[in-house]
C-alpha positions in Angstrom: 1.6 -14.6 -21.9 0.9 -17.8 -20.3 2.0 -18.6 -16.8 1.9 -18.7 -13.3 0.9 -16.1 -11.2 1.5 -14.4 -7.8 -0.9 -13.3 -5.2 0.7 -10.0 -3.3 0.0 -7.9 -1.1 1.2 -3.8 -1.8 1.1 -0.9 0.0 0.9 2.5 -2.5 0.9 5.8 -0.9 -3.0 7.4 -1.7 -1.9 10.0 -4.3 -0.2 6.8 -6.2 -2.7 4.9 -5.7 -5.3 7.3 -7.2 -3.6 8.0 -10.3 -2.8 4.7 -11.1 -6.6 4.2 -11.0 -7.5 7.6 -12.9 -4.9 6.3 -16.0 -6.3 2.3 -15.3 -10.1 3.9 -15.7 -8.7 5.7 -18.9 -7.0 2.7 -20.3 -10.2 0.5 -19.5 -8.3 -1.7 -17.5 -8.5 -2.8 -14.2 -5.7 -1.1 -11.4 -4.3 -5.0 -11.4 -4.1 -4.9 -15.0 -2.6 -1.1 -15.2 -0.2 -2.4 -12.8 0.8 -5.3 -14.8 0.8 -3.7 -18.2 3.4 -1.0 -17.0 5.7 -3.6 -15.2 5.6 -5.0 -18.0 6.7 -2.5 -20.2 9.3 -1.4 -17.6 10.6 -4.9 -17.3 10.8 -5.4 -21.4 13.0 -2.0 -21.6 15.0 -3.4 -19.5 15.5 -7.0 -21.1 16.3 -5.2 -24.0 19.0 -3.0 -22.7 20.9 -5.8 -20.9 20.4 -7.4 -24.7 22.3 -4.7 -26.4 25.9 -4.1 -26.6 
């Protein structure tokens, strides 16, 4: 996907934070990209259930 990007600042509580980074370390991603990736697929679910009838 190409576009712009946003620079924020979050707050995760520590046991969050550490398995986001256990499953970003399995995936071989970064935790920015592990992040990203499953917003992403959250947000696409969603698209497509406000798509259908």
């Amino acid at each position: 996907m190409n576009r712009e990007e946003t620079r924020i600042t979050l707050r995760l509580p520590a046991d969050l934070h550490a398995w986001l980074t256990a499953q970003a370390k399995a995936s071989r991603r970064s935790l920015n990209s592990e992040i990203v990736h499953r917003i992403e697929g959250e947000y696409r679910t969603a698209a497509a259930d406000n798509e259908s009838p």
